[in-house]
PDBQT receptor file of N, H, CA, C and O in Angstrom, charges set to zero:
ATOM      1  N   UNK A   1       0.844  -1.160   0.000  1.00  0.00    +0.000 N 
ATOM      2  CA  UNK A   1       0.000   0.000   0.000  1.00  0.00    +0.000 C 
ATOM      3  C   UNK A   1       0.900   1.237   0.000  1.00  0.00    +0.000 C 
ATOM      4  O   UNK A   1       1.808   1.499   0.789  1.00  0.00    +0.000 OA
ATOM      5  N   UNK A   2       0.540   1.817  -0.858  1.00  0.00    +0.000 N 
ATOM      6  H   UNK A   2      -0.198   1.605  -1.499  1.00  0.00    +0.000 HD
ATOM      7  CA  UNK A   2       1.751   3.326  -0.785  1.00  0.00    +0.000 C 
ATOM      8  C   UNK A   2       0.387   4.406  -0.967  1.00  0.00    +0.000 C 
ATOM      9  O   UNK A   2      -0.599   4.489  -1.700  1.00  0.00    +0.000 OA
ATOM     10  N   UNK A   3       1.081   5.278   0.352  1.00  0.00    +0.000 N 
ATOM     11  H   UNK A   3       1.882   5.211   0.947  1.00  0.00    +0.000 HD
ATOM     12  CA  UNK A   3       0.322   6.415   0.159  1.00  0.00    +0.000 C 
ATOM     13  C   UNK A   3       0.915   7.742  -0.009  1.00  0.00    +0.000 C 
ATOM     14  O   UNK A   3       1.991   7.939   0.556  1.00  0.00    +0.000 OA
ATOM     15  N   UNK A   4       0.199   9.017  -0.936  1.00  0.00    +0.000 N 
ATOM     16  H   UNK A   4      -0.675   8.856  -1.395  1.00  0.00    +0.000 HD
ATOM     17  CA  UNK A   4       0.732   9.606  -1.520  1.00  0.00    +0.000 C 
ATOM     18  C   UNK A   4       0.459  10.879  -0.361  1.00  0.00    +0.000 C 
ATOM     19  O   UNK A   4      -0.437  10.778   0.477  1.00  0.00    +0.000 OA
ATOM     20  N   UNK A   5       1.441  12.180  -0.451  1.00  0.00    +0.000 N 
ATOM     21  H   UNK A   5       2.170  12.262  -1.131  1.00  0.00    +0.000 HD
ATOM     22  CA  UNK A   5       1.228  13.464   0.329  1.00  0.00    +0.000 C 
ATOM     23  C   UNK A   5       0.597  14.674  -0.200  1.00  0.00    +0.000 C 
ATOM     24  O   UNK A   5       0.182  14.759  -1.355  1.00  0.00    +0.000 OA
ATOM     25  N   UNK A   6       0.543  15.482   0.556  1.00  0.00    +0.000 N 
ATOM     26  H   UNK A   6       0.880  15.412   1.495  1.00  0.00    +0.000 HD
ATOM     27  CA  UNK A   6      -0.492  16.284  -0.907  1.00  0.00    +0.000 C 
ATOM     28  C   UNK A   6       0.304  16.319  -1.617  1.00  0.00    +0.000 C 
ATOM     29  O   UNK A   6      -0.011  15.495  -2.476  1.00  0.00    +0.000 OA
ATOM     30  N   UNK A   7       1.390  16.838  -1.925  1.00  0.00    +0.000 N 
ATOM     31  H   UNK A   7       1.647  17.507  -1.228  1.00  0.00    +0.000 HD
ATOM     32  CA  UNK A   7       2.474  17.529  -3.051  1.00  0.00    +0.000 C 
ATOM     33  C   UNK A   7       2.682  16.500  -4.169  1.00  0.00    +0.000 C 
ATOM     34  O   UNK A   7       3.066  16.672  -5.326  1.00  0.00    +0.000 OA
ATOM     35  N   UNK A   8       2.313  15.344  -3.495  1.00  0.00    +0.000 N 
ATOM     36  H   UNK A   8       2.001  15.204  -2.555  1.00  0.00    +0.000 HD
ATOM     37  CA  UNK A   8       2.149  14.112  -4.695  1.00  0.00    +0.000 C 
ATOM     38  C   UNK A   8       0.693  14.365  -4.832  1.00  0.00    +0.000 C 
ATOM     39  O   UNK A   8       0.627  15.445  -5.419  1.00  0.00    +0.000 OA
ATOM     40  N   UNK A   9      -0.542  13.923  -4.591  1.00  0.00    +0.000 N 
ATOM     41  H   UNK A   9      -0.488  13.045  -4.114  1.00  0.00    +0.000 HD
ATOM     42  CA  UNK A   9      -1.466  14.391  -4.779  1.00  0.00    +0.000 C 
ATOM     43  C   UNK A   9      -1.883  15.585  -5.590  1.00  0.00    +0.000 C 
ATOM     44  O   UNK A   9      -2.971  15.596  -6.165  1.00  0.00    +0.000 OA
ATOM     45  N   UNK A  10      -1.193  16.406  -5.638  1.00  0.00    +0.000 N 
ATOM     46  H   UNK A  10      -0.309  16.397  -5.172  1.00  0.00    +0.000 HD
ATOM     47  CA  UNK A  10      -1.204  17.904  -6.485  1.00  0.00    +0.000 C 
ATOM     48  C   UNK A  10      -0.637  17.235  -7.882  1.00  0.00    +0.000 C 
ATOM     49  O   UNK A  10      -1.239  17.253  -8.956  1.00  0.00    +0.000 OA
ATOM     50  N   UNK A  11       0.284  16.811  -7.704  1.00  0.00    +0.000 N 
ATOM     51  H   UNK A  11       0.773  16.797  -6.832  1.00  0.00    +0.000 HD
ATOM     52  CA  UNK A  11       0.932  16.911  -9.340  1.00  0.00    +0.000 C 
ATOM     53  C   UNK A  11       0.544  15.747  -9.830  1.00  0.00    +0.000 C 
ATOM     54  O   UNK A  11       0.502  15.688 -11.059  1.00  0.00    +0.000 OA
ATOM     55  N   UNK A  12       0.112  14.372  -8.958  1.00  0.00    +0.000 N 
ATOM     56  H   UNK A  12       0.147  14.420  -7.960  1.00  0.00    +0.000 HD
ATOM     57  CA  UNK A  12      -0.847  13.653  -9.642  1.00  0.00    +0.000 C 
ATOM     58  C   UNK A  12      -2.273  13.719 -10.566  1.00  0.00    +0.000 C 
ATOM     59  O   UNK A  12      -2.563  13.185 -11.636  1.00  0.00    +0.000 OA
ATOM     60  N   UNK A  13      -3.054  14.650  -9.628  1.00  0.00    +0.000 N 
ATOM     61  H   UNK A  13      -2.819  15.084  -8.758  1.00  0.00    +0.000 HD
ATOM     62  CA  UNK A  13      -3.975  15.625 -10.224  1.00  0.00    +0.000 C 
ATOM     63  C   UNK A  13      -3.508  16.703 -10.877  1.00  0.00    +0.000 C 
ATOM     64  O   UNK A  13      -4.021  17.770 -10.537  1.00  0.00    +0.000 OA
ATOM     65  N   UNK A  14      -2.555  16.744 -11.849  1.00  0.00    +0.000 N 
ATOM     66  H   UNK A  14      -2.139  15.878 -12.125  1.00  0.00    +0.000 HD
ATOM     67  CA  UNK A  14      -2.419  17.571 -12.921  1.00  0.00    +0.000 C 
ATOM     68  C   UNK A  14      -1.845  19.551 -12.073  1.00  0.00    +0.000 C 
ATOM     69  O   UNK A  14      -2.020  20.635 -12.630  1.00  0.00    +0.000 OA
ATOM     70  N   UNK A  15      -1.358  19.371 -11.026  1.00  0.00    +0.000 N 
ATOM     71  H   UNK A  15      -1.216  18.490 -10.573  1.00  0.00    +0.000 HD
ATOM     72  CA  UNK A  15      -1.412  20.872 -10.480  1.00  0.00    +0.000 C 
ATOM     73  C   UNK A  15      -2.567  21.414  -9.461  1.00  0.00    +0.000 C 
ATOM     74  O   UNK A  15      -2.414  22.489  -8.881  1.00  0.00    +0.000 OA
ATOM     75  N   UNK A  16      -3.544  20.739  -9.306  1.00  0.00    +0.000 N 
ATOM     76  H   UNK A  16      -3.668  19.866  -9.777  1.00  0.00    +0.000 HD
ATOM     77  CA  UNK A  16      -4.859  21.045  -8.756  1.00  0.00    +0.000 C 
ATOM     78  C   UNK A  16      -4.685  22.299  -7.471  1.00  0.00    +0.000 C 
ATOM     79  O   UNK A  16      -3.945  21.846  -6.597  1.00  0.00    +0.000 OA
ATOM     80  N   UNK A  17      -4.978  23.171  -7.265  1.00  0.00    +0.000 N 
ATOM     81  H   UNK A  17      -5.579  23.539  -7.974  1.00  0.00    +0.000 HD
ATOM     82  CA  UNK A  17      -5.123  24.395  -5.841  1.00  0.00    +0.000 C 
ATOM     83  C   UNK A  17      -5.264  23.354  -4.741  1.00  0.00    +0.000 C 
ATOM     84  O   UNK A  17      -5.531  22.160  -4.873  1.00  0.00    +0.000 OA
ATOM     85  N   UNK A  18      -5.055  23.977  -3.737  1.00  0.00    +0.000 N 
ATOM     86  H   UNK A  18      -4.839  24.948  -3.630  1.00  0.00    +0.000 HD
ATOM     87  CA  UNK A  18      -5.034  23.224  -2.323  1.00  0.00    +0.000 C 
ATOM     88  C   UNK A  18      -6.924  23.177  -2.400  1.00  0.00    +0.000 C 
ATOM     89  O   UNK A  18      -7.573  22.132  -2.434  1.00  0.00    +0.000 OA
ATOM     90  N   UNK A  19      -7.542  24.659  -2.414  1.00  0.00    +0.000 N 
ATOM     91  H   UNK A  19      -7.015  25.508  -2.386  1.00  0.00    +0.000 HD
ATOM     92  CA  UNK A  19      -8.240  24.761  -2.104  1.00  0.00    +0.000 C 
ATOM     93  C   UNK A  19      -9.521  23.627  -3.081  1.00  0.00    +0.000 C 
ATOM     94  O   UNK A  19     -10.506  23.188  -2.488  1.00  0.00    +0.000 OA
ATOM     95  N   UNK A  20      -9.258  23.301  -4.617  1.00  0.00    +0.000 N 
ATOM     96  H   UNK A  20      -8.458  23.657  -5.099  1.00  0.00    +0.000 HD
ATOM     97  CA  UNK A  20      -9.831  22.683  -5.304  1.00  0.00    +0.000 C 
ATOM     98  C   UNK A  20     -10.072  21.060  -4.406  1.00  0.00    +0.000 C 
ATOM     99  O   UNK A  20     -11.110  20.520  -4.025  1.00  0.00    +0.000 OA
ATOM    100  N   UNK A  21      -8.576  20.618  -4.295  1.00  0.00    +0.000 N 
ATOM    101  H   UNK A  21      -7.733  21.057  -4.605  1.00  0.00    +0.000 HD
ATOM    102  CA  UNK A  21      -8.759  19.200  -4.029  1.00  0.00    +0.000 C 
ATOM    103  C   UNK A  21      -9.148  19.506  -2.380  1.00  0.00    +0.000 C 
ATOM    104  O   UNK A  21      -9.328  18.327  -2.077  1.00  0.00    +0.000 OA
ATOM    105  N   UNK A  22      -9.377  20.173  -1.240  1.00  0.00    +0.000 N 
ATOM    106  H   UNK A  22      -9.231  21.131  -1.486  1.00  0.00    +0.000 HD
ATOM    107  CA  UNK A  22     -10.080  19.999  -0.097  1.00  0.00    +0.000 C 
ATOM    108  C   UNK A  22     -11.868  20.213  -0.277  1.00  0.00    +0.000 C 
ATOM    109  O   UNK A  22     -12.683  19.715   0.499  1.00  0.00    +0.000 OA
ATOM    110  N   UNK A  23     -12.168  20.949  -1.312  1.00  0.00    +0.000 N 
ATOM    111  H   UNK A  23     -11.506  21.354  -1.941  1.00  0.00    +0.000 HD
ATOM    112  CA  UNK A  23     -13.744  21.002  -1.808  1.00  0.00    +0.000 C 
ATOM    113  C   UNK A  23     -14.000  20.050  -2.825  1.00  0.00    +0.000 C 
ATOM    114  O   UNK A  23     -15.123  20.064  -3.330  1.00  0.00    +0.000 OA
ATOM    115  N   UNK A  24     -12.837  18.899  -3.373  1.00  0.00    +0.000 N 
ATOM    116  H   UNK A  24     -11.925  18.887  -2.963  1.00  0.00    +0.000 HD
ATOM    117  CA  UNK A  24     -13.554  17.917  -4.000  1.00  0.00    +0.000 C 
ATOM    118  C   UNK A  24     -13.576  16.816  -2.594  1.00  0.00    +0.000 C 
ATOM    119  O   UNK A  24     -14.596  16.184  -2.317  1.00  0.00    +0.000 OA
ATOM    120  N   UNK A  25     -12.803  16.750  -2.102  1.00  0.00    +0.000 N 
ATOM    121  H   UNK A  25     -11.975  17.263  -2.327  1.00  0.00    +0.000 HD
ATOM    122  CA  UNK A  25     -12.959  16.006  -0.602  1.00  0.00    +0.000 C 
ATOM    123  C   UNK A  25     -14.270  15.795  -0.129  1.00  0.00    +0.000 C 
ATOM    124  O   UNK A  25     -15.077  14.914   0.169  1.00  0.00    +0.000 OA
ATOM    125  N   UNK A  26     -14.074  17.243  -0.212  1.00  0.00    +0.000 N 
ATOM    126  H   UNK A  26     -13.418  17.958  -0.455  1.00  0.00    +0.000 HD
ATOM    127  CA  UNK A  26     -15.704  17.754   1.101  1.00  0.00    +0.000 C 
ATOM    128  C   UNK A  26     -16.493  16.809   0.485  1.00  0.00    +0.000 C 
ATOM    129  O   UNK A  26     -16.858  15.777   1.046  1.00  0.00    +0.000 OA
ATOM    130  N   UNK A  27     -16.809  17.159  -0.798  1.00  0.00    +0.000 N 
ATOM    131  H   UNK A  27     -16.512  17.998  -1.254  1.00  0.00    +0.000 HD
ATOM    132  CA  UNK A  27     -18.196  16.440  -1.736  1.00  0.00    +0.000 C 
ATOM    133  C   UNK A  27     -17.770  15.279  -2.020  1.00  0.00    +0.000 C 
ATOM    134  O   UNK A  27     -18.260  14.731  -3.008  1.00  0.00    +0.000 OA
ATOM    135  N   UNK A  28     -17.186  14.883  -1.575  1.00  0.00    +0.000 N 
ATOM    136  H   UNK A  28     -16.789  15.329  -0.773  1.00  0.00    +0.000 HD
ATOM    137  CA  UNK A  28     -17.214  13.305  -2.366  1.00  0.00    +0.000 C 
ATOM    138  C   UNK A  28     -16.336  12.749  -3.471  1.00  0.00    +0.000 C 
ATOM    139  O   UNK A  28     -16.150  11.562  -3.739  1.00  0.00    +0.000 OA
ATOM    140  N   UNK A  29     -15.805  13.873  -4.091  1.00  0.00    +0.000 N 
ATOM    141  H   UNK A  29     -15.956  14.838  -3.873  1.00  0.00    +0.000 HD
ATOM    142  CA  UNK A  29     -15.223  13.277  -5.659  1.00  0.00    +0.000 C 
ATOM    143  C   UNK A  29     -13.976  12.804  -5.473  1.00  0.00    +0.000 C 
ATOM    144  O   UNK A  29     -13.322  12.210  -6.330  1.00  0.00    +0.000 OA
ATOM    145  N   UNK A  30     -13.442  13.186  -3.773  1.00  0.00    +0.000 N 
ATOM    146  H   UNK A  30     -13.974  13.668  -3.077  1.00  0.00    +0.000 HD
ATOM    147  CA  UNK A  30     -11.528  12.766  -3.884  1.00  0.00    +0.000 C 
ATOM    148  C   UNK A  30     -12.391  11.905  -2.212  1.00  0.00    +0.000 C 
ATOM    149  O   UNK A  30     -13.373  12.191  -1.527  1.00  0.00    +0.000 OA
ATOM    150  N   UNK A  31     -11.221  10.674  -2.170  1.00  0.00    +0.000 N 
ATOM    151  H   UNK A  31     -10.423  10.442  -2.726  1.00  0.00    +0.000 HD
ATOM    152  CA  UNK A  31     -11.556  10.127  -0.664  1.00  0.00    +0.000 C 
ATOM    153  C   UNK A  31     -11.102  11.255  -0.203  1.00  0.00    +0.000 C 
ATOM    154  O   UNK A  31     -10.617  12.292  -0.655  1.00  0.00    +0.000 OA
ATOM    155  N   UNK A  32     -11.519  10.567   1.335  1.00  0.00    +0.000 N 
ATOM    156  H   UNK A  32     -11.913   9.725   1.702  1.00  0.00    +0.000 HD
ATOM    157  CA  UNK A  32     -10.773  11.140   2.426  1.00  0.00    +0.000 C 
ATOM    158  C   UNK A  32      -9.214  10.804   2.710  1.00  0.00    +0.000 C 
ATOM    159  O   UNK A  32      -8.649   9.809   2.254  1.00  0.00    +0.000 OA
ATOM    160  N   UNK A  33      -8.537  11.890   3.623  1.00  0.00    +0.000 N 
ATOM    161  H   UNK A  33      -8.995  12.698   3.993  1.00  0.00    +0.000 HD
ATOM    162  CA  UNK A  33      -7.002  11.263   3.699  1.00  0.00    +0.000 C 
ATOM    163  C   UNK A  33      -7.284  10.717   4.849  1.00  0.00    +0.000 C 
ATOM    164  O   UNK A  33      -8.324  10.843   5.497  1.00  0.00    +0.000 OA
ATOM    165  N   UNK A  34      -6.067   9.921   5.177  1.00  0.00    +0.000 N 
ATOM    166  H   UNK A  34      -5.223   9.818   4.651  1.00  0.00    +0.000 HD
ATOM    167  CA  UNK A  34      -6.222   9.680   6.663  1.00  0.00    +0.000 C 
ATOM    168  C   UNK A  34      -4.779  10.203   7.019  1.00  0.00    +0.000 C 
ATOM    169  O   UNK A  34      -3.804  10.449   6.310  1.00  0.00    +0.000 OA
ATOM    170  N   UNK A  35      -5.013  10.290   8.473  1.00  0.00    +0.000 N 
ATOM    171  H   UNK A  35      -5.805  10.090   9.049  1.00  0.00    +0.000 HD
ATOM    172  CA  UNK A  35      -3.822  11.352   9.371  1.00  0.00    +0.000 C 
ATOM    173  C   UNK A  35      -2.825  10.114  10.150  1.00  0.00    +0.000 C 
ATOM    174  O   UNK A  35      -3.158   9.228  10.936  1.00  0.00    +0.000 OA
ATOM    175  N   UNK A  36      -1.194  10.540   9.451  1.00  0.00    +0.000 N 
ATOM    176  H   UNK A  36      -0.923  11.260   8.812  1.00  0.00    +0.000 HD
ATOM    177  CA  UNK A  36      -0.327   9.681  10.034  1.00  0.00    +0.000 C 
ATOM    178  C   UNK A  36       0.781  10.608  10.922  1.00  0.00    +0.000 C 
ATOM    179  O   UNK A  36       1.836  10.993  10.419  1.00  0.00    +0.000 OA
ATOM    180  N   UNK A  37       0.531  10.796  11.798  1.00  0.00    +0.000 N 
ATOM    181  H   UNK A  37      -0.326  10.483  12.206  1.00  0.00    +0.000 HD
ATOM    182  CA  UNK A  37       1.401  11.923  12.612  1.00  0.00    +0.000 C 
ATOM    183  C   UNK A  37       0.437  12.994  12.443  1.00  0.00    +0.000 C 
ATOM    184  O   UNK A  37      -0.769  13.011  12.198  1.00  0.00    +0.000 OA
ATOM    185  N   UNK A  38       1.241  13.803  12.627  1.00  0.00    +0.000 N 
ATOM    186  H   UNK A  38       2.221  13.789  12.826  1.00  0.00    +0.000 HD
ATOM    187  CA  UNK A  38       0.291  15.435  12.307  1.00  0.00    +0.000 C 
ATOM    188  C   UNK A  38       0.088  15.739  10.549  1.00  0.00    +0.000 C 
ATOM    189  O   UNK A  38      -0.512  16.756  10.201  1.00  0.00    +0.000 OA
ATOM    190  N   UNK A  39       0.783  14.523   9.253  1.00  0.00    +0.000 N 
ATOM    191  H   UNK A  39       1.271  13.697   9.537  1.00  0.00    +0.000 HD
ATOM    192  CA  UNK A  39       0.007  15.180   8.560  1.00  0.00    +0.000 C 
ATOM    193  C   UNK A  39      -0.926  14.324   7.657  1.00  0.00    +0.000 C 
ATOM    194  O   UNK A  39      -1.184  13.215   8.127  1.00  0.00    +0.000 OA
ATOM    195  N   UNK A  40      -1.407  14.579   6.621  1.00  0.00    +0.000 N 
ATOM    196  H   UNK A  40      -1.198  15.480   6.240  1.00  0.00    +0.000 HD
ATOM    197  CA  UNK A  40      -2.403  13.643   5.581  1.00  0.00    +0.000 C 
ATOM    198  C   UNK A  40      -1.789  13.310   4.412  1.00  0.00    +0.000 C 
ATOM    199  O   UNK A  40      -1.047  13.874   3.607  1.00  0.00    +0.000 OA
ATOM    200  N   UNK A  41      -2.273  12.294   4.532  1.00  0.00    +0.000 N 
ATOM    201  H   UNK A  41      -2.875  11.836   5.186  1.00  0.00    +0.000 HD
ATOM    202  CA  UNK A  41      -2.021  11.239   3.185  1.00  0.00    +0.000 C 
ATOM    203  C   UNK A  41      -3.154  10.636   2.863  1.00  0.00    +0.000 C 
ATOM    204  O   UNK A  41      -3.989  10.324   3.713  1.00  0.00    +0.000 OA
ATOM    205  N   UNK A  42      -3.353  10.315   1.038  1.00  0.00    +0.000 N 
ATOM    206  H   UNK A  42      -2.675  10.568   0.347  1.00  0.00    +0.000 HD
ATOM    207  CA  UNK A  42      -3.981   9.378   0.829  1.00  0.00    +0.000 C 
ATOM    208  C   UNK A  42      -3.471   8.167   0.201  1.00  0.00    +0.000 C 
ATOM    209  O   UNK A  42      -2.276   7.957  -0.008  1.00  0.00    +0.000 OA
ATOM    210  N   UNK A  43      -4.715   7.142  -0.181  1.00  0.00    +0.000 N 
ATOM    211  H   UNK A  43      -5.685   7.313  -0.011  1.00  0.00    +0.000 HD
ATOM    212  CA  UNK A  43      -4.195   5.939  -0.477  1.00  0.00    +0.000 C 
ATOM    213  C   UNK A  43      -3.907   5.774  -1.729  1.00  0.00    +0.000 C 
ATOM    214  O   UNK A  43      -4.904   5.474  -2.386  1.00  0.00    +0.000 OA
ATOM    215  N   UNK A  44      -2.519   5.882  -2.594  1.00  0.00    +0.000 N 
ATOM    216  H   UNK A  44      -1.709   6.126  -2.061  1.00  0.00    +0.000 HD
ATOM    217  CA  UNK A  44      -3.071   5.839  -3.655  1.00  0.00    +0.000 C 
ATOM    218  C   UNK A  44      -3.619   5.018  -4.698  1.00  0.00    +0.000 C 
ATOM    219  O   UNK A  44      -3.802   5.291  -5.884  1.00  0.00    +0.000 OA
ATOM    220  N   UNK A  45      -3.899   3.741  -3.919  1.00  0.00    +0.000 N 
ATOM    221  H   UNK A  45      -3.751   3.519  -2.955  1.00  0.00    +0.000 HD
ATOM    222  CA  UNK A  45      -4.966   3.182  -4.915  1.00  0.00    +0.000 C 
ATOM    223  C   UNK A  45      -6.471   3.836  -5.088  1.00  0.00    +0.000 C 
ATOM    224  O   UNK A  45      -6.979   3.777  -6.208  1.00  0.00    +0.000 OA
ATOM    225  N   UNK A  46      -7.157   4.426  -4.068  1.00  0.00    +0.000 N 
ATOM    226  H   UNK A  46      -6.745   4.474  -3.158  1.00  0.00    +0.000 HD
ATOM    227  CA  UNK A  46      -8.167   4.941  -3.781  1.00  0.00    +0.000 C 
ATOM    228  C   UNK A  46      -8.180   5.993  -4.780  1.00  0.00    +0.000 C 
ATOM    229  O   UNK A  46      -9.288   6.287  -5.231  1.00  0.00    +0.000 OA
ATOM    230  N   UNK A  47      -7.153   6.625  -5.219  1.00  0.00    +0.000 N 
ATOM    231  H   UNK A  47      -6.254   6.387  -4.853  1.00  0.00    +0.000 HD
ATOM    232  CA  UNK A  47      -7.257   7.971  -6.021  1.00  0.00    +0.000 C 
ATOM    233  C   UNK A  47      -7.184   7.456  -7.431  1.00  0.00    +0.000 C 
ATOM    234  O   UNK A  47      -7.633   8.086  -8.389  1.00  0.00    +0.000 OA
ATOM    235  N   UNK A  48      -6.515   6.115  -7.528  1.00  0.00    +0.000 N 
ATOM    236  H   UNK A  48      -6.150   5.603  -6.749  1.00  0.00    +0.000 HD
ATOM    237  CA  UNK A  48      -6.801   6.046  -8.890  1.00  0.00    +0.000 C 
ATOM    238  C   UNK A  48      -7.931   5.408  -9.416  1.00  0.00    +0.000 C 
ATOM    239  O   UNK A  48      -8.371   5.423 -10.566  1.00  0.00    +0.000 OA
ATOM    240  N   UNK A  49      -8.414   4.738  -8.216  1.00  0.00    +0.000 N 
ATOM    241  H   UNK A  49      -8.056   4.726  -7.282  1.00  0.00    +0.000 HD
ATOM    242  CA  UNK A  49      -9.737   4.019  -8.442  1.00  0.00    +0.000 C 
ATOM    243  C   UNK A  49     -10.659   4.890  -8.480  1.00  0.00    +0.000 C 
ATOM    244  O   UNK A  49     -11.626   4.473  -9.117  1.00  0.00    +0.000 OA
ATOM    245  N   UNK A  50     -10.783   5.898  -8.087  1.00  0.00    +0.000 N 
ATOM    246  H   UNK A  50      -9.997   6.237  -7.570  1.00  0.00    +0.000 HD
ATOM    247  CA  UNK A  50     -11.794   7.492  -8.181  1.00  0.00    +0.000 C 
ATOM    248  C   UNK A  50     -11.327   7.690  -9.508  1.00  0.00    +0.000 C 
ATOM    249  O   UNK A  50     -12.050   7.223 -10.388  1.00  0.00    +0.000 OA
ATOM    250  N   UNK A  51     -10.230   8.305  -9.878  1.00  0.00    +0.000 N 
ATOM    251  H   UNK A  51      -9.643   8.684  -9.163  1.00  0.00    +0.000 HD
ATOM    252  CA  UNK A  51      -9.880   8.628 -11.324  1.00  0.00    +0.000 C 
ATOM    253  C   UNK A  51     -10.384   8.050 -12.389  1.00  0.00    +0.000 C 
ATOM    254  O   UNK A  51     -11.011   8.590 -13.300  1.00  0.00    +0.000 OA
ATOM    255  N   UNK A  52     -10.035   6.679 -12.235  1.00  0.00    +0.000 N 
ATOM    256  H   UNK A  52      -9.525   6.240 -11.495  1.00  0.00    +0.000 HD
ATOM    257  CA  UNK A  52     -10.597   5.568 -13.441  1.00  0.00    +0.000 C 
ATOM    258  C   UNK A  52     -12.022   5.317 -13.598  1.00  0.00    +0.000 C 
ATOM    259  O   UNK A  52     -12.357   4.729 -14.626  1.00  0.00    +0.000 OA
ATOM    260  N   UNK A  53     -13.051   5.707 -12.644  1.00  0.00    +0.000 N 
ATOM    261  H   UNK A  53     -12.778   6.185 -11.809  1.00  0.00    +0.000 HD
ATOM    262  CA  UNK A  53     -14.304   5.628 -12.562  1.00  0.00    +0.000 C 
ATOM    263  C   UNK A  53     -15.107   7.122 -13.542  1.00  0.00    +0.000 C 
ATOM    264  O   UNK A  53     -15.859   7.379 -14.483  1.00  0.00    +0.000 OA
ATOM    265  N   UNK A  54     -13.943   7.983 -12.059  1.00  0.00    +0.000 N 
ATOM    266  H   UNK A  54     -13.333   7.774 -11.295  1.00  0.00    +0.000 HD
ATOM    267  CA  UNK A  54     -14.524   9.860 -13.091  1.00  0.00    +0.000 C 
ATOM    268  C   UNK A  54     -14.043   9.399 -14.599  1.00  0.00    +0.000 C 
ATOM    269  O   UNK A  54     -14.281  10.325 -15.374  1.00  0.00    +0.000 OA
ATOM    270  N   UNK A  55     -13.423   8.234 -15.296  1.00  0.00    +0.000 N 
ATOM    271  H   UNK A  55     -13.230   7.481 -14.667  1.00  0.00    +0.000 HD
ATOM    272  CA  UNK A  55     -12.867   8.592 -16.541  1.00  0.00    +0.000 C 
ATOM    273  C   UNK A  55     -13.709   7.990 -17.642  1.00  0.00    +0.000 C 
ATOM    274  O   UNK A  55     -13.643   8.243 -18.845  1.00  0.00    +0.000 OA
ATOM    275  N   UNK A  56     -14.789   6.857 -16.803  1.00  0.00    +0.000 N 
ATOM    276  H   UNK A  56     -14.843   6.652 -15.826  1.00  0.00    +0.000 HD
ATOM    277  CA  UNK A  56     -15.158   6.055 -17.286  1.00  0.00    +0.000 C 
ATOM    278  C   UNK A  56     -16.922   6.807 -18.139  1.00  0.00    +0.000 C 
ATOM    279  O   UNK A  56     -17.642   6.074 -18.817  1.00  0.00    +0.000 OA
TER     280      UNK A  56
């Protein structure tokens, strides 16, 4: 399982604003991260399995 940080998260999603990918969060379209120490990560299978679905 490898999980990605935002800064991977950002340039995975093409550059995305902080503020874009925490309001696709909110709604639903990105999982949630989960918190390892004080900061967030997600999973990145979860993001590509969201991706490949939004692609479908």
């Amino acid at each position: 399982m490898h999980y990605l940080s935002f800064s991977q998260l950002q340039d995975k999603l093409g550059g995305r604003g902080r503020t874009t990918i925490y309001r696709d969060v909110h709604l639903g379209r990105l999982p949630k991260p989960m918190k390892i120490g004080s900061r967030l990560y997600w999973n990145e299978a979860d993001i590509d399995a969201t991706l490949q679905a939004n692609a479908e």
